[in-house]
C-alpha positions, 0 to 999 in steps of 0.5 A, spaced: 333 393 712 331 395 705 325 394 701 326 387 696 323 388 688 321 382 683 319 376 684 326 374 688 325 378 695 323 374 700 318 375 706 324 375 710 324 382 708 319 385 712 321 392 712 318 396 707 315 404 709 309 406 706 303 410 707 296 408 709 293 412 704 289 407 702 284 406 708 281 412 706 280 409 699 273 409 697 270 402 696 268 399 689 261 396 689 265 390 687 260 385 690 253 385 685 248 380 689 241 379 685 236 382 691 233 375 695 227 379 697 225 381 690 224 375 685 232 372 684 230 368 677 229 375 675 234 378 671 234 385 667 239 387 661 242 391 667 244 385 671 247 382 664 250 388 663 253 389 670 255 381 670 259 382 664 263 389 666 265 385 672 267 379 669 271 384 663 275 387 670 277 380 672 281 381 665 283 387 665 290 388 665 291 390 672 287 384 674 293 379 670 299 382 672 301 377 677 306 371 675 303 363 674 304 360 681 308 354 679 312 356 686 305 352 688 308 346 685 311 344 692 310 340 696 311 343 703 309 350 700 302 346 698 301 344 705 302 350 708 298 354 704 292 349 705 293 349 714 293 357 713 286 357 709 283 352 715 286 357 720 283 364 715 276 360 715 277 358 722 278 366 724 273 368 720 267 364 724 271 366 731 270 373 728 264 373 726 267 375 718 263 375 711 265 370 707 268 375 702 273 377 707 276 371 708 275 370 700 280 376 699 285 375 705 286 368 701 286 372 695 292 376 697 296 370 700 297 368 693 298 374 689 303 375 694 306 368 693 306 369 687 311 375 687 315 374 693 320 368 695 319 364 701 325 359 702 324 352 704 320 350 710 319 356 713 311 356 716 312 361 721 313 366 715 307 362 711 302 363 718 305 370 719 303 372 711 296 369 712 295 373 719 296 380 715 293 379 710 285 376 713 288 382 718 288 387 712 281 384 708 278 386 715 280 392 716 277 393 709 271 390 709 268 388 716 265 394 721 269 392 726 277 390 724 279 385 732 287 388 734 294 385 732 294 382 738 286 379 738 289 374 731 291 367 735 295 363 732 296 356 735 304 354 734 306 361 734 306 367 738 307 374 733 309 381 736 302 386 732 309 390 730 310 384 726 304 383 723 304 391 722 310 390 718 308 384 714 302 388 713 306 393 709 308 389 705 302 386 702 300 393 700 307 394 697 307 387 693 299 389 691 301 396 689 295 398 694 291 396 690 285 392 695 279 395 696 277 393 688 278 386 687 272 381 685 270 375 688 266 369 686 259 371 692 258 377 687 255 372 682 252 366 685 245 368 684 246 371 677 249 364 676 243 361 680 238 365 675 242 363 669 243 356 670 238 353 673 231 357 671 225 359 674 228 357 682 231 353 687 232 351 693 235 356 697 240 350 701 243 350 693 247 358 696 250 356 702 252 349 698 256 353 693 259 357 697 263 350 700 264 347 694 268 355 692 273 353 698 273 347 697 277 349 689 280 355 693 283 349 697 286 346 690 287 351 686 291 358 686 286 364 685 291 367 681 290 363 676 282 362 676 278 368 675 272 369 680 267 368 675 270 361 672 270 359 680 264 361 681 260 358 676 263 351 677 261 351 684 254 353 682 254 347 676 256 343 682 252 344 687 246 344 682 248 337 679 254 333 680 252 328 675 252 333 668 256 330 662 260 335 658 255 337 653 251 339 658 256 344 661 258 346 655 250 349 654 250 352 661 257 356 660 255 358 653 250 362 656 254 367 659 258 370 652 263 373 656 268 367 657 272 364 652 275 356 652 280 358 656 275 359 662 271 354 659 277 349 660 277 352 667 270 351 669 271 344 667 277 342 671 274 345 677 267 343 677 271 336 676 274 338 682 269 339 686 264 332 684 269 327 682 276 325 681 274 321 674 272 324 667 266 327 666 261 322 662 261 324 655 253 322 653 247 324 655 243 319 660 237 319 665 241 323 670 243 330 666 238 334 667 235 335 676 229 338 675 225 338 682 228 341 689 231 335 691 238 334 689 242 328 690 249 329 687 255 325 687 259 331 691 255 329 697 261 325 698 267 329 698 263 335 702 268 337 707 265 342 713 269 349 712 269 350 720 
């Protein structure tokens, strides 16, 4: 079967031929985290530096080069893609994985979703991409990538020479292009540190690192840059109370970001804490000073494992 191009090939054509060169591809030190043995609220022109080279690279040409992900539009295709991410979280716990990894797995996903045509209704396809690809991020990040045969997928039962094949097709639609690529973990702490000050609870961490899979279940990461996700999950976990003008102040700390981004950070923090408008005054709630946080999001928190 030959290889399909452009975005009408189908998944269905698993044969493509490539070299795995790429494993032998040096790393990017893509995932800058201010040192939690150090003093976290401390920020240096270098980090501020770093943080905006980063978010540059979200933009660069090579990052945008993927179509809109209006196929995310359907219905069935919706549901598919959220019961292949409970089963990439639900893999990475079993495996021990770092969240990155299970992040860029679902990276993967959609950009090769939003290149490659899967015809109706076809769920193995669906499970059998996102096998490959938390296959693929592991055996790019994790010290120890599990087999073919050690992914277990409860409806179906796919042949490691399958998954091999699909892999090589997640590498040809991505260019090979793997190891480089941003996520939102790079900047949680500068995020911390900017946002909200001088310290705060470390519970605050692990409570961002949820409400970024609970947008990366909304939303296509195609379409959202790392930073933009990652700065409306550590607004949300600091405050589910801010009205717009507030937000407003926290983002523009960061110059990098346009109104584009500023729109996107919005839509997703209101994702994450309410289905309603933010409000549009100030009031007694805007500002959470102490460690002890109440949040409108405690109710929407969904348990990732």
């Amino acid at each position: 079967m030959e290889k399909s191009s452009g975005t009408s090939a189908s998944l269905s054509d698993l044969l493509c031929r490539e070299d795995q060169s790429f494993l032998n591809e040096n790393q990017d030190d893509t995932e800058y985290i201010l040192s939690m043995n150090s003093n976290p609220c401390s920020i240096s022109e270098d980090d501020d530096e770093y943080i905006q080279s980063l978010i540059r690279r979200e933009t660069s040409p090579d990052s945008s080069s993927y179509v809109s992900s209006a196929v995310f539009s359907q219905s069935w295709l919706n549901h598919a893609r959220l019961d292949a991410i409970n089963w990439i979280l639900k893999s990475r716990a079993f495996f021990g994985f770092q969240f990155r990894t299970a992040y860029l797995s679902v990276t993967y996903f959609d950009m090769v979703l939003s290149r490659r045509t899967i015809p109706n209704g076809k769920l193995w396809a669906i499970q059998l991409l996102s096998v490959a690809c938390l296959s693929l991020a592991a055996k790019i990040e994790e010290n120890r990538a599990p087999a073919l045969s050690e992914y277990l997928v409860d409806e179906y039962s796919f042949e490691s020479s399958g998954i091999q094949q699909t892999e090589l097709l997640v590498l040809y639609t991505l260019k090979w292009k793997m190891s480089s690529m941003i996520t939102p973990f790079a900047y949680l702490h500068y995020f911390f540190a900017k946002f909200v000050g001088e310290s705060w609870p470390k519970e605050l961490v692990s409570r961002a690192n949820e409400f970024i899979w609970v947008i990366a279940k909304d939303i296509s990461l195609v379409d959202n840059q790392p930073s933009v996700i990652a700065a409306a999950a550590v607004l949300a976990a600091y405050d589910g109370q801010l009205t717009k003008e507030r937000m407003e102040i926290k983002i523009g700390l960061i110059p990098s970001w346009g109104s584009q981004e500023k729109e996107h950070i919005v839509s997703c923090y209101k994702s994450v804490i309410s289905p309603n408008l933010l409000p549009t005054h100030s009031s007694s709630t805007d500002v959470l000073e102490n460690s002890t946080i109440t949040s409108a999001a405690d109710t929407k928190r969904r348990r990732i494992q």
